[in-house]
N, C-alpha and C positions, 0 to 999 in steps of 0.2 A: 520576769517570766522564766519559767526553768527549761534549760538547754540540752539537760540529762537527753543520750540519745538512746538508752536501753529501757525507757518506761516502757509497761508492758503495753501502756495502750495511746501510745504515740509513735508512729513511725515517721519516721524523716526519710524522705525519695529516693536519696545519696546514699541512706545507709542499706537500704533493700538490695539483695543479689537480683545481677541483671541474668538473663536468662532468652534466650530463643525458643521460639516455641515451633511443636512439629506442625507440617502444611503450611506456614509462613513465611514467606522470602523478606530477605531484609529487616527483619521485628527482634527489636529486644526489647524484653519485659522486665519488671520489678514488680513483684509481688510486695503491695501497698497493705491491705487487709486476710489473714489467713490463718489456718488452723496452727501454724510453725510459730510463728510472729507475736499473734495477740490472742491465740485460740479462739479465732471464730471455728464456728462451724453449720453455719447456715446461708453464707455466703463469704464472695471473697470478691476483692479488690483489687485491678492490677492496672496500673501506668501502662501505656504501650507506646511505643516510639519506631515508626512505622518508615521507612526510605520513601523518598521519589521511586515510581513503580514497583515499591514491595507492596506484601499484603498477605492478607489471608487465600490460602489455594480453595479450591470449591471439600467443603467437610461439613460435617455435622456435630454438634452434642446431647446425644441419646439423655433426656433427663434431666437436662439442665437448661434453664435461660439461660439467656447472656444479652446485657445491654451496653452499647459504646457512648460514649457521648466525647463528642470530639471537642479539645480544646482548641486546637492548633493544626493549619493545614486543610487540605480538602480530599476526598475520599469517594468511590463510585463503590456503592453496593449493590450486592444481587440476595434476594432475599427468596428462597423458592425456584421455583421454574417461572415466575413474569411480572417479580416486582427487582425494576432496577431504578435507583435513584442517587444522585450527589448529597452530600452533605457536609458542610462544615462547620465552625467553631460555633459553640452553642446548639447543634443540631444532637439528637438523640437516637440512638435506631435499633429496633429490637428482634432480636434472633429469637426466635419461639426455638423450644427442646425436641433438637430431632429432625429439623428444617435445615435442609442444604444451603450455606450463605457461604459470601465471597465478597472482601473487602480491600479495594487497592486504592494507594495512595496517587491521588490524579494532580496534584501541586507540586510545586518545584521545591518546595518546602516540604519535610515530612510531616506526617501528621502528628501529633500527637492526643493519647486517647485515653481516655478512663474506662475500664471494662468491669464491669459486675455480673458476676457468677452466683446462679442460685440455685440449686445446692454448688459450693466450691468444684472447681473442677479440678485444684491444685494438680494441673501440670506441672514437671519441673525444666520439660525440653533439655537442651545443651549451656549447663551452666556457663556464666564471660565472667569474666575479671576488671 
């Protein structure tokens, strides 16, 4: 099996820059899938690694889905003005484009989360090392 970590269309976790992203407390990201990376350009991809009581602040993205689907950890969303619900590993939840959502981590464990972007929303927030 080849290990090469610069194929253009294998990304490995570890080698993705981590990244903050804005309106999120406690969140760094790796951008897994992207126009930089593997030149998508019809979606993207990102790992999210979420604290005990961090999360997403209440925002929106004008034009874009976004779907999470949680691996790891449990999480309270707000989806709109009166849909609020938990979710955890195996659970999927979807932000329609342009709908106000808010996502905190409610586990003593963070969460960890898969996020899909359609069209790419290629934020790059406060690059980490």
């Amino acid at each position: 099996m080849p290990t090469e970590t610069n194929h253009r269309y294998v990304v490995r976790a570890g080698d993705a820059k981590m990244y903050s992203p804005a309106n999120h407390d406690d969140t760094v990201n790796r951008r897994l899938v992207g126009k930089e990376n593997v030149g998508a350009t019809q979606l993207e991809v990102v790992l999210g690694m979420v604290a005990k009581g961090g999360g997403a602040l209440r925002h929106s993205h004008p034009g874009i889905e976004q779907a999470c689907y949680v691996l790891e950890g449990r999480a309270r969303v707000e989806v709109g003005a009166d849909h609020v619900d938990e979710v955890g590993p195996g659970d999927t939840v979807f932000f329609p484009a342009g709908v106000p959502h808010v996502f905190t981590t409610i586990s003593d464990e963070p969460v960890k989360v898969l996020v899909i972007y359609a069209p790419p929303y290629a934020e790059s927030g406060a690059v980490r090392h």
